[in-house]
Structures are given as C-alpha cells and as structure tokens.
DOPA-719344 format. One record per residue (C-alpha): residue number from 1; residue in one letter; x, y, z. Coordinates in steps of 0.02 Angstrom, whole numbers, plus 50000, padded with zeros to 5 digits. Layout:
NODE   k r    c1    c2    c3
NODE NUM A     X     Y     Z
...
END
This chain:
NODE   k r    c1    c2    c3
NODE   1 X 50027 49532 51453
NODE   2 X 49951 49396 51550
NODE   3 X 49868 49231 51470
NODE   4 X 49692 49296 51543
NODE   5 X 49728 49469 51452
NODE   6 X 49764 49386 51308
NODE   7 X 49617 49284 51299
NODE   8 X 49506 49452 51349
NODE   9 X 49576 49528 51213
NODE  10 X 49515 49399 51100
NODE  11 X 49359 49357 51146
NODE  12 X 49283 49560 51125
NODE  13 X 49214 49595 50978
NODE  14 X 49271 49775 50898
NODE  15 X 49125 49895 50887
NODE  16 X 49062 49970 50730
NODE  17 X 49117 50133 50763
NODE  18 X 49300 50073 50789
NODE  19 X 49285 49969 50634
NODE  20 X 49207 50110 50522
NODE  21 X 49326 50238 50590
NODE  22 X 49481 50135 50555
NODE  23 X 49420 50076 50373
NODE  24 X 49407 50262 50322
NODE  25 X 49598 50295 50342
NODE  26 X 49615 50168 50191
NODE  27 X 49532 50346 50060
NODE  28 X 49697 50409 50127
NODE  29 X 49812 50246 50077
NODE  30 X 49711 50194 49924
NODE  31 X 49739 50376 49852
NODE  32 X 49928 50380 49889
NODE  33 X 49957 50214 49837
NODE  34 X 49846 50219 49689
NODE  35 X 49884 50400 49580
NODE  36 X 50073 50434 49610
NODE  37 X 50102 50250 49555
NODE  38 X 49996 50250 49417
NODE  39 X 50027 50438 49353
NODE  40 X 50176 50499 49427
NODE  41 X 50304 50427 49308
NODE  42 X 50180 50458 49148
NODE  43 X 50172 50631 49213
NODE  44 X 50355 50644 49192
NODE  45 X 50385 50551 49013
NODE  46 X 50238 50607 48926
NODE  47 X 50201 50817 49020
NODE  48 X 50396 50851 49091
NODE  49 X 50484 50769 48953
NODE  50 X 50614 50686 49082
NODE  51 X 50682 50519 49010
NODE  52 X 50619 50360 49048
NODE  53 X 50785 50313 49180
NODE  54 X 50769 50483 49244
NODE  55 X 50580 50486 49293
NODE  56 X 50593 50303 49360
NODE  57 X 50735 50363 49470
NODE  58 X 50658 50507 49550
NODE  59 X 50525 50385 49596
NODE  60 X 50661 50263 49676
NODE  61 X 50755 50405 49771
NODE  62 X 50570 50468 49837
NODE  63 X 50533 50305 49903
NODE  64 X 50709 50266 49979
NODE  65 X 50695 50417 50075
NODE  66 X 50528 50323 50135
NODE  67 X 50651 50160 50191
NODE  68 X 50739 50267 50282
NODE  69 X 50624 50371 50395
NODE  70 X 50478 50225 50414
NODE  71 X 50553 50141 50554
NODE  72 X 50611 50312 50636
NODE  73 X 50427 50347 50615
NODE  74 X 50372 50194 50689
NODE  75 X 50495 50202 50836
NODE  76 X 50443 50390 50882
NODE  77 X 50255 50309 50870
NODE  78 X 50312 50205 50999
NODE  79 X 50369 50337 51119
NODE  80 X 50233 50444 51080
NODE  81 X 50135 50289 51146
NODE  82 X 50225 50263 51304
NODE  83 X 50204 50439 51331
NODE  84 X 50024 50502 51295
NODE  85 X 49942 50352 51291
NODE  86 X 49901 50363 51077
NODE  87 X 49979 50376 50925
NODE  88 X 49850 50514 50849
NODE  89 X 49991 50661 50842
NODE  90 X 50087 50594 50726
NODE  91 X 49922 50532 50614
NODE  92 X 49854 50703 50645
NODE  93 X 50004 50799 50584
NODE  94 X 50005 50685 50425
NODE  95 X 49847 50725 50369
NODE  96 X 49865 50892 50379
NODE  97 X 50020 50903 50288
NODE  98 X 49991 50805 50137
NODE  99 X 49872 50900 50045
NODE 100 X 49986 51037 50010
NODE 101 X 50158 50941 49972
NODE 102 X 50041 50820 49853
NODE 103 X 49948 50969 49767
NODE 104 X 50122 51053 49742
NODE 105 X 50181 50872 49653
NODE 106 X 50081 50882 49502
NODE 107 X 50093 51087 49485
NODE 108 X 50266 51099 49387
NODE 109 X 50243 51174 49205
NODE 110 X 50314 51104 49058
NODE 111 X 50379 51261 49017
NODE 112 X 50505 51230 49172
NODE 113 X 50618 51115 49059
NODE 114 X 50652 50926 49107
NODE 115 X 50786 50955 49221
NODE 116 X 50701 51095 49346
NODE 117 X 50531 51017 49312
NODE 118 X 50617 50838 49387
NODE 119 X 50693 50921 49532
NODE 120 X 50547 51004 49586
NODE 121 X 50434 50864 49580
NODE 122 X 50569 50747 49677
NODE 123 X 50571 50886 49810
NODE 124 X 50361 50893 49826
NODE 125 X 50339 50720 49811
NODE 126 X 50496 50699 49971
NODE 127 X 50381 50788 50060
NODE 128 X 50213 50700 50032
NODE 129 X 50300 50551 50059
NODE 130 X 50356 50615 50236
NODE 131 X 50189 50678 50251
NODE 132 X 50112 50505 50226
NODE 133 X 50230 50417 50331
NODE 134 X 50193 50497 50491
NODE 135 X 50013 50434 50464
NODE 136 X 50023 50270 50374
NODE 137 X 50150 50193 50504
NODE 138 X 50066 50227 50669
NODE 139 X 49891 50174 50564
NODE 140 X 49966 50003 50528
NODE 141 X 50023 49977 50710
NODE 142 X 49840 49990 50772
NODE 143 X 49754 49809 50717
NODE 144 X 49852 49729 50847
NODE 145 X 49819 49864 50983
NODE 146 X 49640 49868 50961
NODE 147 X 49605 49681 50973
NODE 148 X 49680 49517 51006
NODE 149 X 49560 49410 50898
NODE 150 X 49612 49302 50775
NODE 151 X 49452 49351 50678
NODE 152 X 49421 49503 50722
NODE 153 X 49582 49569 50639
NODE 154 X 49524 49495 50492
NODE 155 X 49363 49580 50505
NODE 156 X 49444 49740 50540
NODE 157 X 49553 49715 50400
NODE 158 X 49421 49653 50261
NODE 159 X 49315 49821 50294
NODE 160 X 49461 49923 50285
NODE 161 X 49513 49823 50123
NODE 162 X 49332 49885 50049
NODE 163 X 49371 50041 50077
NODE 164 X 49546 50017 50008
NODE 165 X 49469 49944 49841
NODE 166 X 49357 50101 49829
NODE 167 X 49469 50202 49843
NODE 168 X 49582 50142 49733
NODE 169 X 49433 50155 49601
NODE 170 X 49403 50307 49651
NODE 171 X 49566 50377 49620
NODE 172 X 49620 50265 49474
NODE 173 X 49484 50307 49383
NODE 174 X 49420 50485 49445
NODE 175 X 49620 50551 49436
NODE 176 X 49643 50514 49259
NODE 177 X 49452 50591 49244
NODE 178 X 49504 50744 49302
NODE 179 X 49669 50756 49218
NODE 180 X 49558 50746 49070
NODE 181 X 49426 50858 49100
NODE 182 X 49479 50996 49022
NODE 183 X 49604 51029 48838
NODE 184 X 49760 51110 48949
NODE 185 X 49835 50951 49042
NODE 186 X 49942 51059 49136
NODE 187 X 49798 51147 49217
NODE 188 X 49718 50963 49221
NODE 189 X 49875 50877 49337
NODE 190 X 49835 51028 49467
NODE 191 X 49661 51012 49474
NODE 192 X 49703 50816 49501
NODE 193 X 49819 50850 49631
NODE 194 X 49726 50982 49711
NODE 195 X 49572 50872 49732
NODE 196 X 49661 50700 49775
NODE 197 X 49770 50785 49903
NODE 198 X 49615 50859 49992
NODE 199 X 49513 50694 50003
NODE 200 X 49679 50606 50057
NODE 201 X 49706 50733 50198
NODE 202 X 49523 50730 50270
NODE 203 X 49490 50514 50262
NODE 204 X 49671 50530 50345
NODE 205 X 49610 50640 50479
NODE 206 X 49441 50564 50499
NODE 207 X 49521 50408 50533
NODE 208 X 49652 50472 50661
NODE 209 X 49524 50479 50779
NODE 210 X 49554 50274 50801
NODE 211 X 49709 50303 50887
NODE 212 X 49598 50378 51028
NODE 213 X 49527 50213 51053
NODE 214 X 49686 50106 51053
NODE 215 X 49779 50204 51190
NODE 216 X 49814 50128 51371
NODE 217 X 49686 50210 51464
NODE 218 X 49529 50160 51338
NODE 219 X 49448 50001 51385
NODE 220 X 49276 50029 51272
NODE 221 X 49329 49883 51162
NODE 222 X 49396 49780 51293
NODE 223 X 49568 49787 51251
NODE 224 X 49710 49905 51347
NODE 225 X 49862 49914 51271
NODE 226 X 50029 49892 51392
NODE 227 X 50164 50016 51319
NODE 228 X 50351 49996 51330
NODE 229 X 50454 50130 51412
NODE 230 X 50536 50261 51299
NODE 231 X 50716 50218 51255
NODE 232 X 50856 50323 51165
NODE 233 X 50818 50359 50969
NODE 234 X 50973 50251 50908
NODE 235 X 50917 50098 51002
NODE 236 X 50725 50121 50939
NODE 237 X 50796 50150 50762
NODE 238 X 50900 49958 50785
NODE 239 X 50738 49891 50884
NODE 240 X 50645 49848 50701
NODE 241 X 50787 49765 50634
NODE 242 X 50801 49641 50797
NODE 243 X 50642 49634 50774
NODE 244 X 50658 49557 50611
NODE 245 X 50800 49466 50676
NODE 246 X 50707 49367 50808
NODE 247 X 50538 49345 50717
NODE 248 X 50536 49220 50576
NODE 249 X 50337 49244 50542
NODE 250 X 50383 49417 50526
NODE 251 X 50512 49384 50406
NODE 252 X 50400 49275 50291
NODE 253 X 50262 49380 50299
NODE 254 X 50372 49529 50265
NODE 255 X 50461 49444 50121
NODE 256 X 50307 49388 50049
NODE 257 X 50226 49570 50048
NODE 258 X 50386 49643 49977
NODE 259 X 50383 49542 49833
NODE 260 X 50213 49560 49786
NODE 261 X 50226 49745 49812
NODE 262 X 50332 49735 49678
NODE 263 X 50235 49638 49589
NODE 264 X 50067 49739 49623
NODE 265 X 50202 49920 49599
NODE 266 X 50266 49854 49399
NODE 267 X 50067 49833 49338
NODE 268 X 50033 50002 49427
NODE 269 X 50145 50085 49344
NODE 270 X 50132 50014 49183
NODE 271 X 49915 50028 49180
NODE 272 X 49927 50191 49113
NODE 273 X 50059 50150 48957
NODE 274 X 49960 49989 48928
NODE 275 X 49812 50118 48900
NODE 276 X 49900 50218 48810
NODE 277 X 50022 50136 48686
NODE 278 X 49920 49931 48691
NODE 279 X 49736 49992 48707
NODE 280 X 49768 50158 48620
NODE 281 X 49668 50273 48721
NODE 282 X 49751 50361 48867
NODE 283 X 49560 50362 48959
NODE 284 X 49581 50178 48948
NODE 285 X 49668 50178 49109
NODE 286 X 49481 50206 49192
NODE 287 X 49408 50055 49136
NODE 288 X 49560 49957 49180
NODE 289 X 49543 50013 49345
NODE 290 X 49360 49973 49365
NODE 291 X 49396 49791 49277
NODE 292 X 49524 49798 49430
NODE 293 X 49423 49865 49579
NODE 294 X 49242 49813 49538
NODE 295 X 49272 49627 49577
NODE 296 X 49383 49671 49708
NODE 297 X 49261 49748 49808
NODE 298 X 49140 49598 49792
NODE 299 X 49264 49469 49833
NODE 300 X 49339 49568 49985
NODE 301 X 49189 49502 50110
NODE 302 X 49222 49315 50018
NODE 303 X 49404 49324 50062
NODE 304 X 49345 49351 50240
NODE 305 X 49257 49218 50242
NODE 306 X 49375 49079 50171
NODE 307 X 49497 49125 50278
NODE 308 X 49379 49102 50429
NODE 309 X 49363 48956 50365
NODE 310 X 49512 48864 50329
NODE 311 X 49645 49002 50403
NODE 312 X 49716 49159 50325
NODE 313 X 49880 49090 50274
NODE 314 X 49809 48977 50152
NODE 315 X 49673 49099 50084
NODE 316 X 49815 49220 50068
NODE 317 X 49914 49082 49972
NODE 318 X 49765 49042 49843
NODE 319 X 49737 49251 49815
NODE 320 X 49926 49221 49759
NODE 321 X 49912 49081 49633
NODE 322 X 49755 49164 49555
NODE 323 X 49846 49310 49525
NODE 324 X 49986 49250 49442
NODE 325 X 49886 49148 49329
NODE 326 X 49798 49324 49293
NODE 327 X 49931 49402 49260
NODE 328 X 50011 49265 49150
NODE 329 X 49849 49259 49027
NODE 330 X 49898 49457 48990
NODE 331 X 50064 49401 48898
NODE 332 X 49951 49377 48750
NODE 333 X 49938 49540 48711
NODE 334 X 50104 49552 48636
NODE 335 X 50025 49464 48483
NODE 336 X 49834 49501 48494
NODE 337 X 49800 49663 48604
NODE 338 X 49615 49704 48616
NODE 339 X 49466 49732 48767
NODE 340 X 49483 49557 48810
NODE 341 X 49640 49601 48937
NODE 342 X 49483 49684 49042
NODE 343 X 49444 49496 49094
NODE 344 X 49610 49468 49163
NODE 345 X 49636 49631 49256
NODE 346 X 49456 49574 49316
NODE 347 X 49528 49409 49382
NODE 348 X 49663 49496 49447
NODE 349 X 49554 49610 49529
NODE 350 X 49467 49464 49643
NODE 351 X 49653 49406 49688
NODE 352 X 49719 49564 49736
NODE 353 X 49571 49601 49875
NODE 354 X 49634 49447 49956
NODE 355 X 49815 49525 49932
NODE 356 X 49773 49658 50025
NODE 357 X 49648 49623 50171
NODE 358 X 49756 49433 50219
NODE 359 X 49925 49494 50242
NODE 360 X 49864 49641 50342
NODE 361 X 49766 49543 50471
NODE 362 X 49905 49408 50467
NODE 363 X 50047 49546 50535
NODE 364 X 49948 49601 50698
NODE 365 X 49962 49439 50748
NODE 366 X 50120 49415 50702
NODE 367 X 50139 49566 50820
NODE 368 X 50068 49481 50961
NODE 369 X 50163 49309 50921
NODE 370 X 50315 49424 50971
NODE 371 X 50276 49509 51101
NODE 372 X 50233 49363 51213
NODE 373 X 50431 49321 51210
NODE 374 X 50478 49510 51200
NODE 375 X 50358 49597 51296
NODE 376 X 50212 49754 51210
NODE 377 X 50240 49930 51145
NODE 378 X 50331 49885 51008
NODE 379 X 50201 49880 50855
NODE 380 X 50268 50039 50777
NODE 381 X 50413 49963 50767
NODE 382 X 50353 49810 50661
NODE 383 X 50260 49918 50566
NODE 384 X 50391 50038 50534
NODE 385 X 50493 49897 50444
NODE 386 X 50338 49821 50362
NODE 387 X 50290 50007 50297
NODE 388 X 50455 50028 50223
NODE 389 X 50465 49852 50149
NODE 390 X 50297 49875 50067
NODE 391 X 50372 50056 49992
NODE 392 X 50508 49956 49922
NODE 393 X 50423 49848 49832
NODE 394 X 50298 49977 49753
NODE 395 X 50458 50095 49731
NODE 396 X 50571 49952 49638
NODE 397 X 50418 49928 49525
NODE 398 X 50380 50095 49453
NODE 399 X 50616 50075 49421
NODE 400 X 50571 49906 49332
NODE 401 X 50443 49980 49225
NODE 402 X 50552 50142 49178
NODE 403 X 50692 50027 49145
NODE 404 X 50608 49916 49051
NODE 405 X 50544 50088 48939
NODE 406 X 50735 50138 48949
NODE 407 X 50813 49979 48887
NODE 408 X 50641 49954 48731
NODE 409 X 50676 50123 48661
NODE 410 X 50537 50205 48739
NODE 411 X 50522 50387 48660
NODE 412 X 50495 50514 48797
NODE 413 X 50385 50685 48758
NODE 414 X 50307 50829 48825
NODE 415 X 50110 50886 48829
NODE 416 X 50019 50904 48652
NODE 417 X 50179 50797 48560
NODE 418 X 50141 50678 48447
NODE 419 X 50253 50532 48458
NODE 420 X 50255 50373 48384
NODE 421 X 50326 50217 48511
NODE 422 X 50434 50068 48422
NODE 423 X 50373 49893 48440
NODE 424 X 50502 49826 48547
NODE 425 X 50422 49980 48678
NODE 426 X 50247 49913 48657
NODE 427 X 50322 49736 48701
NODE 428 X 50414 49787 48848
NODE 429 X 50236 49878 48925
NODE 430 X 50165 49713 48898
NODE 431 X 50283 49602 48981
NODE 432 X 50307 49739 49143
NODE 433 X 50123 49705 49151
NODE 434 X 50112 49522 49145
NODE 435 X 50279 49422 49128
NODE 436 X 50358 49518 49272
NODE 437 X 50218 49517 49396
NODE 438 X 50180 49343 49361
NODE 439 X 50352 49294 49416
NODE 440 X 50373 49400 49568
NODE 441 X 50193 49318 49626
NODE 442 X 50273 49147 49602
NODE 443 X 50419 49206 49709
NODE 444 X 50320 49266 49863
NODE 445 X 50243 49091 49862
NODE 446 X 50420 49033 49909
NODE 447 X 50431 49163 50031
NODE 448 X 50253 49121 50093
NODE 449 X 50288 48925 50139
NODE 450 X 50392 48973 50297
NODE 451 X 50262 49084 50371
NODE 452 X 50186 48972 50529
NODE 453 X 50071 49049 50633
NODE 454 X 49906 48971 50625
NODE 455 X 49736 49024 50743
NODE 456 X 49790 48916 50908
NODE 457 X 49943 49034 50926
NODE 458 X 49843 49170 50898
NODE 459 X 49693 49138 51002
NODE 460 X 49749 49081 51184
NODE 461 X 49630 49015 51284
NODE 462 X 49682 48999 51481
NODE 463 X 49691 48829 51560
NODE 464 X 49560 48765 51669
NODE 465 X 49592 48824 51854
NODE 466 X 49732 48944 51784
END
C-alpha cells in the first residue's frame, strides 16, 4: 500500500455503525472468556468430583487444542479474504456453532462418575473452543483492516472494551445467578449454559456483519483493504511464526499479553474459590465481579483518553503497575480475610480496562508496521498467533490455580457435599489470587520495555510534492 493510502486510511474517521457493530462481538468474547474461566474448573471439583490436577488439565488440553488450530484459523481467514473479499464465513459459522457445544459443556450429571463426567466435558468444551476460534480470530484481524488511524483504533478498541467489561459483568455475575437460581445445581449449570451459549452465539453473529465492511471492495469508511494471494495451507500455517520472527513489536506486544493473560487467567479462576472458601459465600463471586467490572467500565473512556494523550504504550504500561499493586494489597487476606478485598478487585478493575482496550489497539498497528516491509493480507495471520498466545496464558492460569489446589491439599467433592478445606488450601486460593498475578504483571513490564512503535510510525503523513 502506497504512502497516500496509508495516510487516507488514517485520516477517515470510522462511522458509528462500524464502531457499534464491531463493539458488540465483545458479548461474544466477554462471555467465553469470562464463565468457563471462572466456573469451569469449580464445576468440575465441587459438581463432577474430578480432582483438582485432573480438572485443571482438561482445561490445559482444551486450550492447547486452541494453540494449535488459531493460526490455521487465522491463515484460512486469510484465504477466505483473498478470495471473497471478507472474513464473515468463518465468523458466521462460529456463532452458530457455539451455542450448542457450550450448552452441552455444563449438561454432564454427577451421577456420570468423575471419570465419564471429565471426558465428556473435555469433548464439549473441544468443540466450543473450535467453535469460538473460527470467530474470535478473523474478529481480531479486523481493527487494522477497517482503519489506519492511530486513534481511531483506539477508539474502536475502547468501545469494544465497554462492551467487553459488560459483558464480563454480565456473565460473571448473571452465570453464577443462574447457577443459583434454583436448589438442583445440576439443573442450574444447564440453564447457565443454555442461556450464556445463546447470548454468545447472537452478539457473535450480530457482530459478523463488520467483516462486510472491511472487505476489498467496501470503501464506506475510506479504507480498502489489499489482500495477499492464497498460498498452500503448510506455508500459511509457517507464515505466523515468520511473522513473529521478523516483527519485534509483535513479539513484545505478544509477550507482554501472554503474560498478563496469565496473570488475568490465575485470578479468574481462583474468584470463585476465593468466594467460596475466603469470603465464605459461593454468591460472593457476583459482587467480586461487579467490584471488578463497575470501575472498569468508567475508566475504559479515561484510558482512551490518556493514551491520546501521551501514547498507548505508556498508558498501557501504567494500567500494568496499578494492577500489580492491586493485586499485591490482596496478599493480606491470608491473615485478615474480610469485604475489604472488594476495594482491591475494584482497583484492579480500573487497571484491567486499560489491559484490555491498549494492547488491542496497539496490535493493528503493529499489523500495519509489518506490512509496509512485507506487503497486506496477512492480519489473520498475526492474529492467529496473538489469539493463541492470549489462550495460553488464560489456559496456563486456570493449571496454576488447580495445581496450586493439588499441591495445598485441596479436598475435591461433588454437589450437596459438605466438605471442610485445610488451611494450607485457603492459603494457596489466596496467593493464586494475589502473589501470582502480581508477579506475572511485573514480568510483562519486562516484556513491555522493548515494544517501540510510537504514533509517527503509525500515522504517515506524505511529503510535500510526493
């Protein structure tokens, strides 16, 4: 693309439509994100009766299988592309899909026994994570398609991030809600996972309607996409990994992400056994969640507007710090648990919408950094590898929370059991919910200081007389 296309691209501003169309995709990825990690592995220690190392291992193949087909996913979304001009198949066939496979998740019986219950919830929750996939990928790859602004992809970004935080408010407080609602919790988990799956599926399909817009023939926003020629599966599969290869922004930023995916996976999936064992009410997990999302979704529009300000690299970097210090306060508990760990998940809360909205406006231009050298049509491809980074991450930090239970002497249990947890347990929740977080935060800082893009490589402005 030419340096007067680029700047084009840049100057347009996205229309509401686009911006409001795109945003609602995030019901879909705030509700998959949000209830499998915070329930999933609870659902299988405290309903199924599966040990700890078992439950957090059906998690960690589920997500592997993710690794895997992401960039497959991405590179297809690339050829779809070339070919038809959108990604909205895949997106389309996602949505439709994951209703069923996530419904199907949470409907094993105790009464199945630990073993066939596990199996059958690894095989259901393969699928919804296939299902996912072929949306979530091609979604991410959009940003950078359907502008070239600097701001502007962090506007696009910071609505979608609302929506994000809503959702995951929605979901992480509403799921539990419904779990709840009744006294059988086995009829409870499939009336959660019939209802989550279904508003998944339609904000997923709603939103797939956004890939219209970003395909090579539609101008409406001022931005046509150039698309790469299809090339054989094998060397579309090894494209993401040159890709990573030949793009150190991409590498930082990626790094970064994974590690406070990890960070952001371990205090998912220990919010529900901090409710449970440290606050002693398993509906505590509710107001955790709104302590969590409630701020987020005020600070979200601030974020956007720092990093406007003084760049998004460095907003992203202060989100970071915040968070750790959040996290660090909740190491207390150990010694004095009580309401007061609201305030920090609060605090936490106004870090993690900067968490969120920064690093996702920060990769489509990473995108375009790259393509300037290597030529367009390849943002399924960086978002193929960044999807499957980010699954890592939340996948290796429901396995440090279930081996953390494992190596405590956490007591698994089926539904309607009474059971009661030894200290060491309650300490190990605590410190997978502070101390461990707190430290992978710190890490991505490291990560962080070798990311260098900054708005003038972003936002090209042609030469006079050019």
């Amino acid at each position: 693309m030419s340096t007067e296309a680029r700047s084009e691209r840049a100057s347009v501003r996205l229309s509401p439509r686009t911006v409001v169309l795109y945003a609602i995709g995030s019901v879909g990825t705030g509700g998959y994100a949000t209830l499998p990690g915070l329930v999933l592995t609870y659902f299988l220690t405290d309903n199924l009766g599966v040990a700890a190392l078992a439950a957090g291992l059906i998690v960690t193949l589920a997500k592997i299988w993710d690794v895997i087909i992401d960039p497959l996913i991405g590179a297809a979304s690339d050829r779809q592309l070339a070919r038809t001009g959108s990604r909205r198949g895949f997106m389309i066939t996602g949505a439709l899909t994951l209703p069923l496979c996530f419904a199907l998740t949470f409907a094993v019986p105790p009464s199945w026994g630990p073993v066939a219950g596990a199996v059958c919830v690894l095989l259901a929750f393969l699928a919804t994570a296939t299902a996912f996939s072929l949306f979530q990928v091609p979604y991410v790859a959009l940003p950078a398609e359907l502008t070239g602004s600097y701001d502007e992809r962090t506007r696009l970004l910071g609505w979608r991030v609302v929506v994000l935080t809503a959702a995951i408010l929605l979901f992480g407080a509403g799921g539990p809600a419904l779990r709840n609602a009744g006294s059988d919790p086995v009829l409870g988990y499939l009336l959660m996972g019939i209802a989550a799956g279904l508003v998944i599926g339609i904000g997923m399909f709603i939103s797939a309607r956004t890939a219209g817009r970003s395909s090579a023939s539609d101008t409406s926003d001022g931005a046509p996409v150039s698309v790469a020629p299809a090339s054989p599966w094998r060397d579309q599969y090894l494209s993401g990994f040159r890709a990573l290869r030949r793009s150190q922004p991409f590498r930082a930023l990626l790094g970064t992400f994974l590690l406070q995916a990890l960070a952001t996976g371990t205090m998912l999936a220990g919010a529900q056994y901090v409710a449970t064992w440290v606050l002693r009410s398993e509906d505590a997990v509710t107001l955790v969640f709104v302590a969590l999302v409630g701020p987020a979704l005020l600070a979200t529009p601030a974020w956007t507007v720092i990093a406007r300000r003084i760049g998004k690299e460095r907003a992203f970097a202060i989100a970071s710090v915040l968070f750790t210090a959040a996290a660090l306060t909740i190491t207390a508990a150990v010694w004095a648990p009580g309401a007061w760990i609201y305030a920090s998940v609060a605090v936490a809360g106004i870090a993690y919408a900067g968490l969120q909205s920064l690093p996702m406006a920060m990769l489509p231009d990473v995108i375009s950094h790259d393509e300037r050298a290597s030529g367009p049509g390849q943002a399924g491809t960086f978002t193929g590898i960044w999807t499957a980074g980010e699954t890592i991450g939340f996948a290796l930090g429901a396995t440090a929370v279930s081996l953390t239970l494992a190596a405590t002497g956490y007591v698994s249990t089926v539904a309607g059991a009474a059971v009661q947890q030894p200290a060491e347990a309650i300490t190990g929740i605590v410190l997978s919910f502070s101390i461990l977080p707190a430290v992978l935060m710190a890490a991505s800082l490291l990560a962080l200081r070798r990311y260098g893009l900054r708005r003038h490589d972003i936002d090209v402005t042609p030469a006079p007389g050019a």
